[in-house]
N, C-alpha and C positions, 0 to 999 in steps of 0.2 A: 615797550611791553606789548600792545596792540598790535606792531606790527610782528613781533615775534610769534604772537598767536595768530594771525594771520598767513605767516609764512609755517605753519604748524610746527615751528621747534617750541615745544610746550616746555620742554627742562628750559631753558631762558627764560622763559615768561616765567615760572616757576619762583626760580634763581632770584631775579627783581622782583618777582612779588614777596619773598621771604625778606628778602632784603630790605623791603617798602616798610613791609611789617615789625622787624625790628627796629629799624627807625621812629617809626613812630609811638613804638610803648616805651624807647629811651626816653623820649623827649616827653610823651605827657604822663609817664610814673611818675617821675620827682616830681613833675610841674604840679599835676594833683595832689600829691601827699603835702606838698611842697606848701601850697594851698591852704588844705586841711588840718597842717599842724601850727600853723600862724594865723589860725581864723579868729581867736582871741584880738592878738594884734591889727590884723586890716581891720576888724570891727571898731576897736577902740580908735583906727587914726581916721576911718571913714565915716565912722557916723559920730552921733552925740550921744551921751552916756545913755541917757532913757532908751535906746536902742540897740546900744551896742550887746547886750548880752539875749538879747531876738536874734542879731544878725548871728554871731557866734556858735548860735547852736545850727545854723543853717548852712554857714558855708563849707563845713566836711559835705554835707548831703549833695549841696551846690558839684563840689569838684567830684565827688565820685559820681554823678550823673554826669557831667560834660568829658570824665574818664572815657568810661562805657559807649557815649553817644558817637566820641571821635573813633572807638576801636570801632564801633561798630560801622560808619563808612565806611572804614579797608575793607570791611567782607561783605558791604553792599555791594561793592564790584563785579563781584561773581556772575551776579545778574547779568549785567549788562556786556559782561567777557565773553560769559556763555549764550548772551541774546535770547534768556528767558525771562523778559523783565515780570511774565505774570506772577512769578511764583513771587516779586516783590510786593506785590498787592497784596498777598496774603500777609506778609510782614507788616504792613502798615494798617492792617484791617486788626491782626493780633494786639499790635501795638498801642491801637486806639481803643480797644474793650478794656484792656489792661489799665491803660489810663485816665480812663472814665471810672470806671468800677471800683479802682482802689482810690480816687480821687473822692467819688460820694463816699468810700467806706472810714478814710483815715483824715480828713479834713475835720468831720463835725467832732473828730475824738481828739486829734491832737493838733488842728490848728495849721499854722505855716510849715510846723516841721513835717505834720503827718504828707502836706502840700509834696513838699523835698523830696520827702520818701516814697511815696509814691509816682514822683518820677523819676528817680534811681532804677525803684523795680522795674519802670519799665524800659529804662534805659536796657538794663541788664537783660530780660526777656527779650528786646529786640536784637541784641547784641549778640546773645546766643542761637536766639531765632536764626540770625542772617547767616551765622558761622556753617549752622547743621542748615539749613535749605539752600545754601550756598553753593553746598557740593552738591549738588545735585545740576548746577548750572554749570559754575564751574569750580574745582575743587582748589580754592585757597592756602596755600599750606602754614600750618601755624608757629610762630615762632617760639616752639619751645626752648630751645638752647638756651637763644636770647634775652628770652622771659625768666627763665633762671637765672640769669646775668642780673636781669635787671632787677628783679626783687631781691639779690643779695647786697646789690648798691643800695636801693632804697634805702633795705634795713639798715645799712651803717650810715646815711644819709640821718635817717629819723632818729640812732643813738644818738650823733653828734648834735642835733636842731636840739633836741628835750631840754639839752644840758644850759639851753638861756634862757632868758624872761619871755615868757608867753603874753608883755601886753607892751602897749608903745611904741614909739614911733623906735626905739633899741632895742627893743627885742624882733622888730618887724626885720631892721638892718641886721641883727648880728643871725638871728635865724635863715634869712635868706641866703644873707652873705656864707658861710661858715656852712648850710645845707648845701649851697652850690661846688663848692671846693669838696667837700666830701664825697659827693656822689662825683664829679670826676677825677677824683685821685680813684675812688674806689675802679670807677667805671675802666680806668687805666689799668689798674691795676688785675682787672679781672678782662682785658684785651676785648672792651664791649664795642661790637663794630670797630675792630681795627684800630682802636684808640692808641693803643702801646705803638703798634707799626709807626702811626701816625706823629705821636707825639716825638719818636726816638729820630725822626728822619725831618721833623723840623728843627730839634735839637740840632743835629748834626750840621742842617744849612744852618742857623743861626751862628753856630761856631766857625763853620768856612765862612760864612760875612764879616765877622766880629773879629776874626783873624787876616782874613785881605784889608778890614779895616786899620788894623795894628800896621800891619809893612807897609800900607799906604803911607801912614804916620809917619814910620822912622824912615821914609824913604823922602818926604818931604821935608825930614830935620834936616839929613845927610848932605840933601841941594842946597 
């Protein structure tokens, strides 16, 4: 990608950075919802009861801050694409009033959670921050398609997760287990990055092995 901006074919660098970007909101949407809807569960198998219903109201706040904080490296890039790391300094100068300010405002009122929430927000304001100051370094393109893809798997990811027990070490395995097949049948099924292509052409060698395997067989009976 560097060197494509280098050699100024900007549509490649582009191309890979769309590409970059859809990959990674496949991979940490479910992983955070993923998360956020079995927070009940990891509380209950991680900690001890006198704790586990603190931990539970934190860990959605948990994942959708380390959401936000991952998208928001892909469009810190920009900076550095474009070789204007100053305008980063502003993001990190926003970033830190925001997290001081709402950390004295929602701590003394609500505690650990106010904690969480307050750096969500600021996840989310830096995230955003870096998206719009970004282009102005270098313009990032955003994977809307994708992103549509991908919150349509979520949503049938999250019908299918609801439908089991929200505590224990069985609801932790059938939620994970049963979220993970849903979002990639769904993910298949809605050809998210290539998945269909993909899935349909290792079917196919599966079956040319599985089938040289066979006449290998009856060709070793017949000797």
């Amino acid at each position: 990608m560097v060197r494509e901006i280098e050699r100024g074919d900007h549509a490649a660098a582009r191309r890979q950075l769309l590409a970059n970007g859809t990959l990674l909101l496949a991979v940490l949407a479910p992983a955070s919802l993923g998360v956020a809807l079995t927070g009940n569960c990891i509380a209950a198998t991680l900690v001890g009861s006198k704790f586990a219903f603190g931990v539970a109201a934190l860990i959605p706040w948990m994942a959708m801050s380390q959401f936000f904080n991952c998208m928001g490296t892909h469009f810190v890039q920009a900076f550095q694409l474009g070789k204007r790391l100053h305008l980063q300094i502003w993001v990190a100068v926003v970033a830190g009033i925001n997290a001081i300010g709402l950390s004295i405002y929602l701590i003394p009122r609500e505690g650990p959670v106010g904690a969480a929430i307050a750096l969500v927000a600021t996840a989310v304001v830096t995230c955003v921050h870096s998206t719009v100051a970004g282009r102005y370094a270098y313009p990032i393109p955003l994977p809307i398609s994708g992103a549509v893809r991908v919150g349509i798997c979520c949503a049938i990811m999250a019908v299918v997760v609801i439908q089991f027990p929200n505590s224990g070490w069985t609801g932790l395995v059938l939620r994970t287990g049963f979220g993970a097949v849903a979002y990639a049948l769904a993910a298949i099924a809605f050809n998210l990055l290539g998945s269909r292509e993909h899935t349909i052409r290792m079917a196919k060698h599966a079956a040319r092995s599985l089938a040289a395997f066979r006449s290998a067989a009856v060709l070793k009976k017949l000797r």
